[in-house]
C-alpha positions in Angstrom: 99.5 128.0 97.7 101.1 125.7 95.1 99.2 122.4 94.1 100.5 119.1 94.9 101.2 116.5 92.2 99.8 113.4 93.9 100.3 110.1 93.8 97.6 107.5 93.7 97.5 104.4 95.8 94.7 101.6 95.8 92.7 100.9 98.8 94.2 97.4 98.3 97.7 98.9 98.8 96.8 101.1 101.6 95.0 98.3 103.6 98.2 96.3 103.4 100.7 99.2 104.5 97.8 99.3 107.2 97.7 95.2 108.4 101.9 94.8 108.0 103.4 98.3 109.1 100.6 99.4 112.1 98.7 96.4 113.0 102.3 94.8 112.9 101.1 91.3 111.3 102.8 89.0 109.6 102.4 88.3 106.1 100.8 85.1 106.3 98.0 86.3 108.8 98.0 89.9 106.3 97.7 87.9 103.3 94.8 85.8 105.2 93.0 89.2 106.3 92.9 90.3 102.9 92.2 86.7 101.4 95.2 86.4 98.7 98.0 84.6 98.9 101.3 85.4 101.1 103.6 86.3 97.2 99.9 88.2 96.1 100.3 90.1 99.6 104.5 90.9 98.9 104.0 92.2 95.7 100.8 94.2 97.0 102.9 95.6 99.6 106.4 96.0 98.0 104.2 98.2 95.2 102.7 100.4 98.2 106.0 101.0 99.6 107.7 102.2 96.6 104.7 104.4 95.9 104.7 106.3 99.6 108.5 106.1 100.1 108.4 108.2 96.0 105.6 110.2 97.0 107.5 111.1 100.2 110.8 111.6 98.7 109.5 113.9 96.1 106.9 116.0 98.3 103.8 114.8 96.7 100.1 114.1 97.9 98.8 110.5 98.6 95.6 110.1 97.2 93.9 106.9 97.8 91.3 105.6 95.2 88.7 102.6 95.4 89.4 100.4 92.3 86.1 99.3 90.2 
């Protein structure tokens, strides 16, 4: 079997792909959830979208990591 390249995504990132696209909220009650701002919470998710949508697109791995 062939090893995936992967492509890293914060546990930030991942939480707010999580509150937006399954829990279905909207930003301003996302934003609250994660305490940031509603433009913080955009970028947060526009940069998680364009990371899963190229980690889709080229057949890669999603690895989530825990910033410190």
């Amino acid at each position: 079997m062939r090893e995936l390249k992967t492509v890293e995504i914060t546990l930030e990132e991942w939480e707010s792909l999580r509150l937006k696209d399954v829990e279905n909220m909207n930003q301003i009650d996302a934003a609250r959830s994660m305490n940031t701002s509603q433009s913080t919470f955009q970028r947060i998710l526009t940069r998680a979208h364009k990371k899963i949508s190229f980690a889709l697109v080229h057949c890669m791995a999603i690895q989530i990591t825990v910033d410190e």
